[in-house]
N, C-alpha and C positions, 0 to 999 in steps of 0.2 A: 776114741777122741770125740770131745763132744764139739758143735758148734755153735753160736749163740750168737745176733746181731742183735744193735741197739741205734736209733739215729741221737745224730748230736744238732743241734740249729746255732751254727756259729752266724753273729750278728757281725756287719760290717760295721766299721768306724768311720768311715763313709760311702756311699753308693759306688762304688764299682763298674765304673764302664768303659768297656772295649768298642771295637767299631762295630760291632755286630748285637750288644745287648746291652744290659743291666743289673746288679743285683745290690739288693739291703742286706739279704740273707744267702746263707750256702749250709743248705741242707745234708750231712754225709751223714754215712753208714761206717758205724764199726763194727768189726769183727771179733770175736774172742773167742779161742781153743783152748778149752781143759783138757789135760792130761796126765794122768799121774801127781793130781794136787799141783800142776804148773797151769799157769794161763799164758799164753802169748794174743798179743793186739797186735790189731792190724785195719787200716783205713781206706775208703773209697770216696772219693768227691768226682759223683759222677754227672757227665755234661752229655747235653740234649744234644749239642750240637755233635756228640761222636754217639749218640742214640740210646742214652743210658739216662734213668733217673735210681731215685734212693728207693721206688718200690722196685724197680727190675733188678737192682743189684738184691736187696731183701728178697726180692722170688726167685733170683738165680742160687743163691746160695741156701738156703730152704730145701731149694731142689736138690742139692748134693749132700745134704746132712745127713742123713741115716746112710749114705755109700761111707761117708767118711768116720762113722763111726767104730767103725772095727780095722780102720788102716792108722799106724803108728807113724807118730809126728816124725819120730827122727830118720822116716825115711823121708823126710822132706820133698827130693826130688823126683822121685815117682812119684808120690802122691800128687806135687803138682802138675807135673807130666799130665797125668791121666785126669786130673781136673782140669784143664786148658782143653781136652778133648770133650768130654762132658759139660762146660761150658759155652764152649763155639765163641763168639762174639762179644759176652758178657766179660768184657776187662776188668772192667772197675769191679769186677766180685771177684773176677782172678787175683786181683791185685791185692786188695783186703785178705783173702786167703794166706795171699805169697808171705804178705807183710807179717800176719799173725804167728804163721806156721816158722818163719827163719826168727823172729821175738820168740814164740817158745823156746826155740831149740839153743839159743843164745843163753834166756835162763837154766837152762838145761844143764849146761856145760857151767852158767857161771861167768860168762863172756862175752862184752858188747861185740859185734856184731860187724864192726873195722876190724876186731882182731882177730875174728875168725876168718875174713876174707883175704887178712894180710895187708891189713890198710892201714898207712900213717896218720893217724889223725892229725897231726904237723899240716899236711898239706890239701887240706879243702880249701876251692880260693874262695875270696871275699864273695860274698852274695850282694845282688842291685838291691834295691828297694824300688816298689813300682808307685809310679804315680798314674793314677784313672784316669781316661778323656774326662772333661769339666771344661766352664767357660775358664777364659785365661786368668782371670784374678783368686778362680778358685784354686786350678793347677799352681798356680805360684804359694796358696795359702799352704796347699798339704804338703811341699816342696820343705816351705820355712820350718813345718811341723817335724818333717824328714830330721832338719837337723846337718850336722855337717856329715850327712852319710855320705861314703866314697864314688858310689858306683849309684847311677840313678837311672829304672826304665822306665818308658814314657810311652805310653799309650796312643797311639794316634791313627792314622784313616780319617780325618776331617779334611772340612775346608781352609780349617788356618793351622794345619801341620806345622809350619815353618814359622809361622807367627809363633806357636807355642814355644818349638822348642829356643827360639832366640829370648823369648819372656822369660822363660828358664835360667837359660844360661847366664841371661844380667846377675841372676841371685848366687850362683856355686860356680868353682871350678871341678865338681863331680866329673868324672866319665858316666857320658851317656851311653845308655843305648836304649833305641827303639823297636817297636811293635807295633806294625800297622795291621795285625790279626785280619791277612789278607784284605785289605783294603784298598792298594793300590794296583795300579796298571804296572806294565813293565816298562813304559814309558817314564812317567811317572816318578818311580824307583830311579830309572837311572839318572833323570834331573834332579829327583832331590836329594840324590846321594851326596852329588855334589856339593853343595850348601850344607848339608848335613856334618858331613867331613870336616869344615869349617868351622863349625861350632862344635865340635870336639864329642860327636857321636863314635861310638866304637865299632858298632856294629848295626845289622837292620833286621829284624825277627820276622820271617814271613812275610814278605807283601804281596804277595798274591795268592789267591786262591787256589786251591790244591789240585783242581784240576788242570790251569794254568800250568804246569811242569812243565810244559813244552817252551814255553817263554822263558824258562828261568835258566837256560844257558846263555840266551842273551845277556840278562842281567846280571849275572854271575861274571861275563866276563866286560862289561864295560861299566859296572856298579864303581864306583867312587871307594864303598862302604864294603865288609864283608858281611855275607847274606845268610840268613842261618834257617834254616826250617824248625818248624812246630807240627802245623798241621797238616803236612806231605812226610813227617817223620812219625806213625804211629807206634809199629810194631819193627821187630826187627829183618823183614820182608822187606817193609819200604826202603832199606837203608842204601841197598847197590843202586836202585835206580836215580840217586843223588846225587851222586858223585860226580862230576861236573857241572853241575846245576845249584848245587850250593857251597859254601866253604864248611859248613858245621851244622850239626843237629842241634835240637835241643828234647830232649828224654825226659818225658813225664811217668812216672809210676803207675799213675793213675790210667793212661792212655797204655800202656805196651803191656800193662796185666803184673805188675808186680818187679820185684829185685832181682830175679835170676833173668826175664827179657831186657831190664835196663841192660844187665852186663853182657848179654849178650850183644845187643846195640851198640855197646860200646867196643867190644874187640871187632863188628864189621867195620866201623865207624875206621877203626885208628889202622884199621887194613888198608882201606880206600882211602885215607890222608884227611879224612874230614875230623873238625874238631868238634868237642863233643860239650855239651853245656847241660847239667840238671835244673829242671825246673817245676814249678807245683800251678795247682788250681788253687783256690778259698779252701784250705784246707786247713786241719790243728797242727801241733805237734808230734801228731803221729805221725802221717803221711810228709812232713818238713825232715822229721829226725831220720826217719826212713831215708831221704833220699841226701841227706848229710851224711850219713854212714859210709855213703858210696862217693862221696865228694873228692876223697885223693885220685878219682880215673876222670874227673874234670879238668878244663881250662874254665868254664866257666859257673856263675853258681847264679840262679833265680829263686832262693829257697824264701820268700817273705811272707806266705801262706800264714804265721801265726801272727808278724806285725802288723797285718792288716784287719784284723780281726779283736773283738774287743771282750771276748767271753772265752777262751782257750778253757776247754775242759782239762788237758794234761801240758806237762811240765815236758823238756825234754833239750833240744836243743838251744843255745845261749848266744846269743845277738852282740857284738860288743864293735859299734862303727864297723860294720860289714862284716868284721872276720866272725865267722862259727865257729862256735865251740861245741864238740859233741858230748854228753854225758857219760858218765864213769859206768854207769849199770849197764848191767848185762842187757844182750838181745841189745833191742831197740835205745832201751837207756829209757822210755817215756813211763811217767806216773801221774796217776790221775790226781786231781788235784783240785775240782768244782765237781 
């Protein structure tokens, strides 16, 4: 099996800002494994803030290329077994890996990638579309741009949270829901939940900081809102110590190392009662359709990684007012396409 990386520089359609940073651009890494005249792809959109850029994931994976060359793809699961060992740390090159290696074995067979897991494509639910912290005339501009999309996330950690989201709300009857990408207190939290609630928020994405866990059974049980973790849910380790401190995860690909940890997150998850939500970084197609494949073991869907982005190298999953549509082709379903 051989292995080959390449980056992509997906351009934003506007700046991108959470309570903690910025971007214009989102530099990822793709992956690709030939095997027997097959290639399977696969995607990393890796963040500083979980310790990962596009050359560590390029040098983690570098480093396990010639091991991986004499091991067969359709053992898929040992081989990644023992690359998560050999890895340590490095996710987002796990993950690229995972992605590529279950895309080969998909064309392999001949078969998108729901229906070797057993998954109804029927029922991935609707996905948000996000809107960036911005001054409030701009949030209302990329809002009208939104369109009558169903489900709307809103980015916030500021001083005029509440101002925003009532600016919002004047324009749609969407279901909100927010993201304060730890930003707030657990005070904080549980006053704005209130108002929040009010203005027809569905739910509140992380508001506090990851080492903060200890406050978030407070908030958890006098929040207004239900509370869902991002970045206290990385791997599927984190997930027991949640369980009364939040009502739901939310599972990025990117962050747990690939599709066989999402689901594994996902059977802790629905053990200990918590609900489970997929979601992406600035990513293409790859890494969106990747984690649409797995969208029947959701309640909830944050897949807008390629609408926010305005140079999509490949084709794959399909947008139509919230609901997804996953592609017919085998593996992943994605083809390149710039």
């Amino acid at each position: 099996m051989k292995l080959g990386t390449r980056r992509e520089r997906l351009r934003l359609r506007h700046t991108f800002r959470i309570a903690r940073g910025a971007e214009d651009v989102s530099e990822v890494v793709v992956a690709e494994v030939e095997s027997g005249g097959i290639r399977g792809v696969g995607e990393a959109s890796p963040s500083e803030y979980y310790g990962e850029t596009p050359e560590s994931v390029e040098e983690a994976l570098g480093g396990i290329a010639d091991w991986l060359s004499d091991r067969n793809p359709e053992h898929f699961r040992h081989v990644l077994d023992d690359a998560r060992e050999r890895l340590g740390k490095a996710r987002a090159a796990l993950c690229a890996l995972d992605l590529a290696l279950l895309d080969w074995n998909g064309r392999k067979l001949g078969l998108p990638l729901h229906r070797i897991l057993g998954l109804d494509p029927g029922r991935v639910p609707k996905t948000s579309f996000t809107i960036g912290i911005d001054s409030i005339p701009r949030m209302v501009e990329k809002l009208r741009e939104a369109g009558d999309w169903p489900i709307i996330k809103v980015k916030l950690g500021t001083p005029e949270d509440l101002e925003i989201v009532r600016a919002l709300r004047k324009e749609t009857a969407a279901i909100f829901r927010v993201d304060a990408n730890c930003g707030w207190t657990a005070a904080e939290t549980i006053e704005k939940s209130r108002e929040l609630a009010g203005l027809g928020v569905e739910l509140i994405e992380q508001p506090l900081p990851p080492e903060r866990l200890g406050d978030m059974e407070r908030v958890r049980r006098e929040s207004a809102l239900p509370v869902f973790a991002d970045e206290n849910a990385v791997v599927p380790e984190d997930v027991p110590a949640l369980a009364g401190k939040f009502h739901g995860i939310n599972i990025k690909l990117v962050k747990c190392g690939g599709i066989l940890p999402a689901i594994r997150m996902v059977h802790i998850a629905r053990t200990l009662g918590l609900r489970v939500m997929f979601g992406c970084m600035i990513e293409s197609s790859i890494g969106c359709t990747a984690a649409a494949q797995l969208g029947p073991l959701a309640d909830h869907m944050d897949i807008d990684g390629p609408l926010l982005i305005a140079n999509d190298p490949y084709q794959g999953l399909e947008y139509l007012k919230g609901e997804v549509r996953l592609p017919s082709g085998p593996g992943l379903g994605v083809e390149r396409v710039s």
